[in-house]
C-alpha positions as CSV (number, residue, x, y, z in Angstrom):
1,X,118.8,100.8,85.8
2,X,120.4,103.9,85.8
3,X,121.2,106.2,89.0
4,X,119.4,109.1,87.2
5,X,116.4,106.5,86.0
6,X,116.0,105.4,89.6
7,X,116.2,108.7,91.0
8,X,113.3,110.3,89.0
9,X,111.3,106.7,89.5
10,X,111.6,107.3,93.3
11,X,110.3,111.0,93.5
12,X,107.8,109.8,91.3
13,X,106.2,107.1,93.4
14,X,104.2,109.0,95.9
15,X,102.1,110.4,93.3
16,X,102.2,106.8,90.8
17,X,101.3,104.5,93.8
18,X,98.4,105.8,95.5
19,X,94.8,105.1,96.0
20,X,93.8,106.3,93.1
21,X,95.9,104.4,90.5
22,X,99.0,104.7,88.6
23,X,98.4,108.0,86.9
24,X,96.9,109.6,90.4
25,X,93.7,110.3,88.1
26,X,91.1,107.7,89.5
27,X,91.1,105.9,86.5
28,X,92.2,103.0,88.4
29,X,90.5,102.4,91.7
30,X,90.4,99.9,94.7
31,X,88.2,97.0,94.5
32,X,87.7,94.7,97.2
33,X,87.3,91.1,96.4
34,X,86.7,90.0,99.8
35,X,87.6,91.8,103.1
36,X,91.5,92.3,102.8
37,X,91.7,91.7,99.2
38,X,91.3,94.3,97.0
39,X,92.3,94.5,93.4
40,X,94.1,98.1,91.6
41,X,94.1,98.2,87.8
42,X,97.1,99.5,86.1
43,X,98.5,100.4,89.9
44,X,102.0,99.4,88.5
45,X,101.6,100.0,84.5
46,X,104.5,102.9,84.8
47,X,107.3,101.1,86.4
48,X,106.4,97.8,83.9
49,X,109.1,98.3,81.9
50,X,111.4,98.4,84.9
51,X,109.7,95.3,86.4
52,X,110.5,93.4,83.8
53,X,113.8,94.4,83.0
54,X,114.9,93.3,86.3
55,X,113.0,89.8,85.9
56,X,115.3,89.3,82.9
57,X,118.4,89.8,85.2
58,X,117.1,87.6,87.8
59,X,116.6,85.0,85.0
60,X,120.2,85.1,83.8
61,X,121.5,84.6,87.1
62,X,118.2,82.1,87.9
63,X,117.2,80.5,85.3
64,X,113.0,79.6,84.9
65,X,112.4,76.0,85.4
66,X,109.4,73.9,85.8
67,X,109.3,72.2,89.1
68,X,107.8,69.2,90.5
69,X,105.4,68.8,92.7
70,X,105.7,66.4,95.7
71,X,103.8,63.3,94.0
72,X,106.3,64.1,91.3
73,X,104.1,66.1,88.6
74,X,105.9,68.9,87.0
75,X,104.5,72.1,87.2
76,X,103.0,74.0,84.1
77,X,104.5,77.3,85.3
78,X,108.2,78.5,84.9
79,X,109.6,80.0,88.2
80,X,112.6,81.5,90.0
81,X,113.3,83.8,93.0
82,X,114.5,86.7,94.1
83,X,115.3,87.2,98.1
84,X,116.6,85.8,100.6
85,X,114.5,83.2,99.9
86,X,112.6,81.1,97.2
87,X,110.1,79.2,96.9
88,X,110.5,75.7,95.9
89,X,108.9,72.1,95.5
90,X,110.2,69.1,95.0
91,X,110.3,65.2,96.3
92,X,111.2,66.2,99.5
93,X,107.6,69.2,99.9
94,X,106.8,72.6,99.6
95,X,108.8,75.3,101.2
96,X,111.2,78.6,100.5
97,X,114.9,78.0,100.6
98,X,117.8,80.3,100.7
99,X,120.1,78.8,98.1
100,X,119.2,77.9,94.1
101,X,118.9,74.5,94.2
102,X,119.8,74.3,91.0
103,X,123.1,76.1,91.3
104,X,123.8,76.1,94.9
105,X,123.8,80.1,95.2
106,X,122.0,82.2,96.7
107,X,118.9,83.8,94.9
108,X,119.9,87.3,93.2
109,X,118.2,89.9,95.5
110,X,115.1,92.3,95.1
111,X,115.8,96.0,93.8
112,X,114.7,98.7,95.7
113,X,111.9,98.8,92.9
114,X,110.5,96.0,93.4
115,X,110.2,96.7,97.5
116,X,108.8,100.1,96.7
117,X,106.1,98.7,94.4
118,X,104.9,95.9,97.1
119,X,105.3,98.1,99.8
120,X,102.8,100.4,98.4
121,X,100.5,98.4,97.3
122,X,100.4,96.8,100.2
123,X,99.7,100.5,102.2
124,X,96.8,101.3,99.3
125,X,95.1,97.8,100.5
126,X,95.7,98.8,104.2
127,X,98.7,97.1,105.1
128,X,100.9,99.7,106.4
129,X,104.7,98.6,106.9
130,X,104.9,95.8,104.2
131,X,108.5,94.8,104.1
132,X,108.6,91.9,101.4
133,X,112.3,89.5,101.4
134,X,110.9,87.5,98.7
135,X,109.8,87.7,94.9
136,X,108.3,84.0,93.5
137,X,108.4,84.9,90.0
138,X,105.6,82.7,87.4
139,X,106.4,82.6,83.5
140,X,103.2,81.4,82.5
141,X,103.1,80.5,78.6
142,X,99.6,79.3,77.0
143,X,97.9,76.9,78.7
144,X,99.5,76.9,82.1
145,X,97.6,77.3,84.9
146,X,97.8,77.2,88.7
147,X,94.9,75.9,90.7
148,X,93.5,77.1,93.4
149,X,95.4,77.0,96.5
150,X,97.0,79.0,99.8
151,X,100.1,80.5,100.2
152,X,100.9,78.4,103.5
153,X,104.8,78.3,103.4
154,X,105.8,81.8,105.1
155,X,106.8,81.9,108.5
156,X,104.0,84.9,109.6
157,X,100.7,85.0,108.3
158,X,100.5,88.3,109.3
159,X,102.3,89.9,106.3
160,X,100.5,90.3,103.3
161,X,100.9,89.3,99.4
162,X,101.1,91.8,97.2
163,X,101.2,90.0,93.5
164,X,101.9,92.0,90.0
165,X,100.4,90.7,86.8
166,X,102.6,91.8,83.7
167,X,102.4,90.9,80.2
168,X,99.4,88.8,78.8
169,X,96.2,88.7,80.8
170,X,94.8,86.0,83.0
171,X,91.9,85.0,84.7
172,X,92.3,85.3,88.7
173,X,89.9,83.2,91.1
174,X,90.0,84.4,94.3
175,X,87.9,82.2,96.8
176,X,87.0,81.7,100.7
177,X,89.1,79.5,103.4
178,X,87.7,76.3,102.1
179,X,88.5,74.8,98.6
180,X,85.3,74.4,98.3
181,X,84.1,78.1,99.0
182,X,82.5,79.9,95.8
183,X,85.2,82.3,93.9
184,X,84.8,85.8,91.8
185,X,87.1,86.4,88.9
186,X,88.9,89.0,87.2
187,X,91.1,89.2,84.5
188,X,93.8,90.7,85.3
189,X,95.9,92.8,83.0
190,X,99.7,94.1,82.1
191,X,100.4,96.4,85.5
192,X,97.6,95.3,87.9
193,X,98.0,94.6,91.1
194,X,96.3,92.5,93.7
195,X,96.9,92.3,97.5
196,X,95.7,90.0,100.4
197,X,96.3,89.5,103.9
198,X,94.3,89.8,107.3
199,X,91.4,87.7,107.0
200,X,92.1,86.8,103.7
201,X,95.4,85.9,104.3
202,X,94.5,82.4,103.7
203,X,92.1,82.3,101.1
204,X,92.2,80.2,98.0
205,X,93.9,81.9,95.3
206,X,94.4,80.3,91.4
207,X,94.7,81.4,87.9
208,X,92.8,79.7,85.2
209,X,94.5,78.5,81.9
210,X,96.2,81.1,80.1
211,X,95.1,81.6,76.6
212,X,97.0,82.1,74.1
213,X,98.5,85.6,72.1
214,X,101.3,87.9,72.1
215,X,101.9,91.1,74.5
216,X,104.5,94.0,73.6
217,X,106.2,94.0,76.2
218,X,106.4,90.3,77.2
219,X,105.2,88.6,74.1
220,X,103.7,85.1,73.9
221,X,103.7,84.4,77.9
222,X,102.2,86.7,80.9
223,X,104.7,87.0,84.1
224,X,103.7,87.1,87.6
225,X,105.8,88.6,90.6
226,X,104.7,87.7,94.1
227,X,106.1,89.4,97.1
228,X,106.0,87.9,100.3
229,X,107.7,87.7,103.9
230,X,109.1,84.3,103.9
231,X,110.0,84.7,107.0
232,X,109.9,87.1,110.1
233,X,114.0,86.9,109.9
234,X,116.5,85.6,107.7
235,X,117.8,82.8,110.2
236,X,116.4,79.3,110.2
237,X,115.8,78.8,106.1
238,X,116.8,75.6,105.6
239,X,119.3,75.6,102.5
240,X,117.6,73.3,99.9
C-alpha cells in the first residue's frame, strides 16, 4: 500500500471504526450475542480491499495449507499466519509457533492496518487496549467448515478475539462454555466483524459448511482473519 493510501486510511479510521458502523451512519450497529460478544455488520467493509490485499502478500511469503489435526485428520480449511506467532496443528497438538513450519521462517508480520482494524473493534465491543501479535488467517472454499470449538491456545485469556469475515458469507454459531450449550447464528457477510472476550472468552465458536458461489472480491472461497494475543510477550514460543 502506498504512503499516501495509508495516510488518508488512518485519518479516516476514527470516523470508519466506531459504534455505529463503517460509514459512521448507524446502518451498522452492535449486537450482542452473548455478554462480551457482540457482532458489527460491514464494521470493516471500507478497508476490505486493503485487507485482502495484504492476505495475498502474506500468502506469497506463507503459503495456505491444510493441516492436520492431532489424530491425523486434515483440516477442511486453508490457513497461514501473520505475527509473531501462528497457529498450528499437527502430530505433535495444538499450539502457536514462531517459525513456518513449512519453511523454517518466521511468519510475515501484521500491517499497521490490520492492528488498527482489531484494535477498534475490539474498543467498539468494550475492550479498550487490544493489542493483537497474531493474525490466523482461514481460506474456506465450499464445503469446509470448522466445528465448534474454543480458542484455548493463547497465553492470556484476558485479551479478546476480534475476527473479520471477508468474501463469501458463512454461517457463525456462537454457543455457551459447554459444547453442549444451545448456540444463535448469523451469517456473516463480506466486512463484518465479530469480537469476544471477558466472559465469553471461552465460549464455543464454529462456522457451518460454506456453500457454495462466487464473491467480487474474493471469488469462489470466503476468508477469515482472526486476531489474537498469542501471548502476553514474545519470549517462550516454542519454534515449531
Amino acid at each position: 500500500m502506498g504512503e499516501s493510501k495509508r495516510q488518508a486510511l488512518a485519518g479516516l479510521t476514527p470516523g470508519l471504526f466506531d459504534h455505529h458502523g463503517a460509514a459512521g451512519k448507524g446502518d451498522a450497529p452492535r449486537i450482542d450475542l452473548a455478554p462480551g460478544a457482540a457482532y458489527m455488520p460491514r464494521r470493516a467493509l471500507i478497508v476490505a480491499p486493503e485487507l485482502l490485499a495484504e492476505v495475498e502478500t502474506i500468502a506469497a511469503h506463507a503459503a495456505f495449507r491444510r493441516m492436520s489435526t492431532p489424530g491425523g485428520r486434515p483440516m477442511s480449511v486453508g490457513m497461514t499466519n501473520a505475527g509473531v506467532a501462528g497457529w498450528v496443528t499437527d502430530e505433535h497438538g495444538y499450539r502457536f509457533a514462531s517459525r513456518d513450519p513449512m519453511t523454517d521462517r518466521p511468519w510475515p508480520p501484521m500491517l499497521d492496518l490490520f492492528k488498527d482494524v482489531a484494535r477498534s473493534a475490539a474498543e467498539a465491543a468494550g475492550f479498550a487496549g487490544f493489542t493483537p501479535n497474531a493474525c490466523v488467517i482461514n481460506r474456506y472454499e465450499p464445503g469446509a467448515r470448522m466445528t465448534l470449538h474454543q480458542d484455548r491456545n493463547e497465553q492470556d485469556f484476558r485479551h479478546p478475539i476480534v475476527s473479520v469475515s471477508l468474501g463469501l458469507p458463512a454461517v457463525f454459531e456462537f454457543g455457551g462454555l459447554e459444547r453442549s450449550d444451545p448456540t444463535v447464528r448469523r451469517t456473516l457477510e463480506h466486512g463484518d466483524v465479530v469480537v469476544w472476550g471477558g466472559p465469553a472468552r471461552l465460549c464455543f465458536h464454529g462456522v457451518r459448511p460454506i456453500e457454495a458461489g462466487r464473491h467480487p472480491a474474493t471469488g469462489p472461497c470466503r476468508i477469515n482473519l482472526t486476531f489474537r494475543v498469542a501471548r502476553s510477550d514474545d519470549r517462550g514460543l516454542r519454534p515449531r
